[in-house]
N, C-alpha and C positions, 0 to 999 in steps of 0.2 A: 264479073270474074267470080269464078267459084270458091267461097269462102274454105276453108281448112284448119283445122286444130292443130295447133304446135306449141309443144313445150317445149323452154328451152331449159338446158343445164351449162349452169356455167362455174369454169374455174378461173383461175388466177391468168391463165393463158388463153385462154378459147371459151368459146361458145357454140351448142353444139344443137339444131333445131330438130327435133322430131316430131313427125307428122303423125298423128294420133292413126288416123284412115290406115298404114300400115302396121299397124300393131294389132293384134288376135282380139276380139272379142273377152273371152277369157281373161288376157291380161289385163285390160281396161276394169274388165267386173273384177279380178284382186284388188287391182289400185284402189279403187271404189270401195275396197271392202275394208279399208283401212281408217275409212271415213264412220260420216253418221246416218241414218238411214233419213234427215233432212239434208243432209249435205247433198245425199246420193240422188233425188229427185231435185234440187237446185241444178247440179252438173247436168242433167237429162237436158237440159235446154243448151247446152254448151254448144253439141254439135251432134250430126247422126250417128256416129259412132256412141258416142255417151250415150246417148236415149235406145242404144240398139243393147248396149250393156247394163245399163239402170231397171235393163227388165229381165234379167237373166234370175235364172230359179238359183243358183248355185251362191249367188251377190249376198239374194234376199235370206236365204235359209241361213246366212252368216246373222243375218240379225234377231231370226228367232231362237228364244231360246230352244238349247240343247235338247229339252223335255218337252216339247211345247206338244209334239203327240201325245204325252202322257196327260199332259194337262186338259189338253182339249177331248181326250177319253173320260176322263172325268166328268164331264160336261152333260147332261141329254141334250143338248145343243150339236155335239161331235159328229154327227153323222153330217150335216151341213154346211160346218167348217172343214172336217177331212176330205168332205168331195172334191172341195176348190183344187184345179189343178196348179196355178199361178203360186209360188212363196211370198209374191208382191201382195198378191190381196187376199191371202191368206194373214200375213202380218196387217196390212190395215185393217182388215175384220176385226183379229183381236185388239187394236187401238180404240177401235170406235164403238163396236158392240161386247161390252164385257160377259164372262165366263160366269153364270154360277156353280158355283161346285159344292162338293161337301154337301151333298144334301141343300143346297139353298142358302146356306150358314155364311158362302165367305162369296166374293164379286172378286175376278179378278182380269185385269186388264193388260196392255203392254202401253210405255210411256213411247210417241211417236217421236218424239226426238230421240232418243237413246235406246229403246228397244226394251228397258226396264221392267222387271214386273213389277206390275203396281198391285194393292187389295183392300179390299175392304172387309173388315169383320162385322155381319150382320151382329145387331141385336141380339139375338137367338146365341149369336156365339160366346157372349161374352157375359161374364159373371156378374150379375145386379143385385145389389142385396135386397130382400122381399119381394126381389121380381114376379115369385109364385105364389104372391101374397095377393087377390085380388082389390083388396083394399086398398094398397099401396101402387101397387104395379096394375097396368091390364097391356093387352097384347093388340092392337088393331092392325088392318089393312088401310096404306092409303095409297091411290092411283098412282104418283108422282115419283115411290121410292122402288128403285131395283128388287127389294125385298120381299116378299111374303106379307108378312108383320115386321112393326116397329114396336118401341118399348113407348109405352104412355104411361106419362107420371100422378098418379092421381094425389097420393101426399104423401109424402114420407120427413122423419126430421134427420135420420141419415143416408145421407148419400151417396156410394161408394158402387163405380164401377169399375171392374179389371177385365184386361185382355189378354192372349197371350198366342203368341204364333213362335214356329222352328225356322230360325235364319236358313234354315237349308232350303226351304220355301220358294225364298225370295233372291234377287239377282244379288252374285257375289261383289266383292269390291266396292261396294256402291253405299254411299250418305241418303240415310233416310230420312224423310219425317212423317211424325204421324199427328193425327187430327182427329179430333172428335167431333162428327157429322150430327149432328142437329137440328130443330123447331122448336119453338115456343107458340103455345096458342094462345087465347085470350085469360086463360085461368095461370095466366104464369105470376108466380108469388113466393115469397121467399129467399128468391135468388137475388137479387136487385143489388148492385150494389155491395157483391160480397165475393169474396174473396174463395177460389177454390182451388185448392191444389193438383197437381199432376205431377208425374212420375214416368220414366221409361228408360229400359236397362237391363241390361242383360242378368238371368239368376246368377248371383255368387259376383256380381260386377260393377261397374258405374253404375251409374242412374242420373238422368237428369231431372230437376225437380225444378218447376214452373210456378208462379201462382196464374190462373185465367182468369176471365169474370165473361159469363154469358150473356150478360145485359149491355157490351159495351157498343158505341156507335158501328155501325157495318162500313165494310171494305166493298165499292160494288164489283160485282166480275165483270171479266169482259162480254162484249157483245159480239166479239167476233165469231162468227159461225165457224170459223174452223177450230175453236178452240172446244172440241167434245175430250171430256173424260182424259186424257192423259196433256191435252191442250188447253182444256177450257179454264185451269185455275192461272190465277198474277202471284208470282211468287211475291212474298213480302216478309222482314225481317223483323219484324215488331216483338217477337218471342224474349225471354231470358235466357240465359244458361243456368241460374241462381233464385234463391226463392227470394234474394231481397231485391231486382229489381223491376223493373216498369212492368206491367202486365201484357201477359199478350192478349193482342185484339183479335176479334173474331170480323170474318166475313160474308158476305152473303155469296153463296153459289149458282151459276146459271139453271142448274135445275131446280133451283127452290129452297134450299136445305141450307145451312150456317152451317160453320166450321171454324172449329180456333186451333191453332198449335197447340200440342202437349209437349214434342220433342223432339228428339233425335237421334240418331245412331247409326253407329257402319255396321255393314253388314257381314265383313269377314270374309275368311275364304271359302263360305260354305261350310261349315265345320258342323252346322248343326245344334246351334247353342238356341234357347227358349228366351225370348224373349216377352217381358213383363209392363204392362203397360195400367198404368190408374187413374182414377178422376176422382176425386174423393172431396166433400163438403161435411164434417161432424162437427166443427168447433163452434159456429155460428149458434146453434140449438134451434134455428129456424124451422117452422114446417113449412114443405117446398113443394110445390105443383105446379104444373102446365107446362113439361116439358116432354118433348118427342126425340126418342132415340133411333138412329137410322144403323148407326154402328162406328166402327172407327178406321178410320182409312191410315192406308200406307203406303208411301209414294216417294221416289227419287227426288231429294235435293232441290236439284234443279230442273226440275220437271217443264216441261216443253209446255 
């Protein structure tokens, strides 16, 4: 017997079945768009109707964002991404292969559950103090990081890196966190065991204030292969909201790199407001080396 899709709606008196197969294409891909862009490929196995609608450009382009032409012109990647006729695999392009833009400076992706823009701030982007000191700071290439150059630590006794991006950027309404992307090589000293603050927060606004520590045991990531870039991290709660409690633990990332919580924050209605992000070690008076800056990512809450 020929299987069929019905959904029922029921009230207090009746129940009333309808058969998906006569309802419009169109109105399936609304339904659908009301949903999440995992939800939306889970339903593709429902029934033919669903999988005839789950590929509809009109579903998809609901989950890219609004700018996502602007952003992929950005790109010298754009001319590869704007060809794709499909919004389906135009949005998993950008989930799975991230954006450089700005000149090299920022990475930016879309989270595959939610559709979220995600980023990262290269090294290059963000304020290091003595970074142009090559005694202190030097700049290298390594194969494994999205970036050009990373920041390598040769010694310094203060610490102090800042970030800053425009929430108008980034997806509205939305609970961020951010992270401080990392290595340590065999010359790593100084830091062991000590105590380093962070910070993140709107100028003129909250802040939330962390203490980390980059030496602590690693979280391992998953091995599942579908977990790239907007999937590949295990959300975990280990962070503070306060500087007087537990520290947050750092983990190890499927491509190589460490990463610990700094913090958190909503992103607003779009409004446009700057936000301020730090890592900062002065109080110790340690001199500290062998650490590798990749930059600092930013990413939805509950990120897929």
């Amino acid at each position: 017997m020929e299987s069929k899709s019905i959904v029922q709606a029921t009230s207090s008196n009746f129940t009333v079945g309808i058969e998906f197969s006569a309802l419009p294409e169109g109105c399936i891909a609304g339904i659908l768009a009301w949903t999440s862009p995992r939800d939306v490929c889970r339903m593709s196995a429902v029934s033919p109707e669903f999988l005839s609608a789950a590929e509809s450009d009109a579903l998809w382009e609901n989950f890219l964002p609004a700018d996502y032409r602007e952003i992929i012109g950005l790109s010298s990647e754009s001319s590869s991404h704007l060809s794709i006729s499909s919004k389906k695999e135009v949005f998993f392009r950008l989930c799975n292969s991230p954006l450089l833009i700005d000149g090299g400076k920022k990475s930016l992706w879309l989270d595959k559950k939610s559709g979220k823009k995600c980023y990262m701030l290269a090294a290059r982007d963000l304020t290091i103090t003595w970074s142009d000191t090559p005694m202190y700071w030097t700049w290298i290439s390594l194969p494994h990081s999205r970036f050009i150059e990373v920041a390598n630590l040769n010694q310094v006794c203060w610490l102090e890196i800042k970030g800053k991006i425009n929430t108008g950027m980034l997806s509205s309404r939305t609970n961020y966190v951010v992270f401080l992307v990392f290595q340590r090589d065999d010359r790593f000293y100084g830091l062991k065991n000590v105590p380093v603050e962070s910070s993140v927060g709107m100028v003129g606004g909250e802040t939330t204030k962390r203490v980390i520590y980059l030496d602590t045991p690693q979280v391992e990531s998953s091995k599942d292969p579908d977990h790239d870039f907007g999937e590949r991290f295990l959300h975990h709660e280990n962070g503070i909201s306060s500087m007087s409690g537990s520290p947050a633990s750092l983990k190890k990332r499927i491509d190589g790199w460490y990463e610990v919580e700094l913090g958190e924050f909503f992103s607003g209605e779009g409004e446009g407001k700057e936000l301020e992000i730090s890592v900062m070690e002065v109080k110790s008076g340690n001199w500290k080396s062998g650490l590798l800056i990749e930059g600092i990512e930013i990413r939805p809450k509950f990120c897929s």
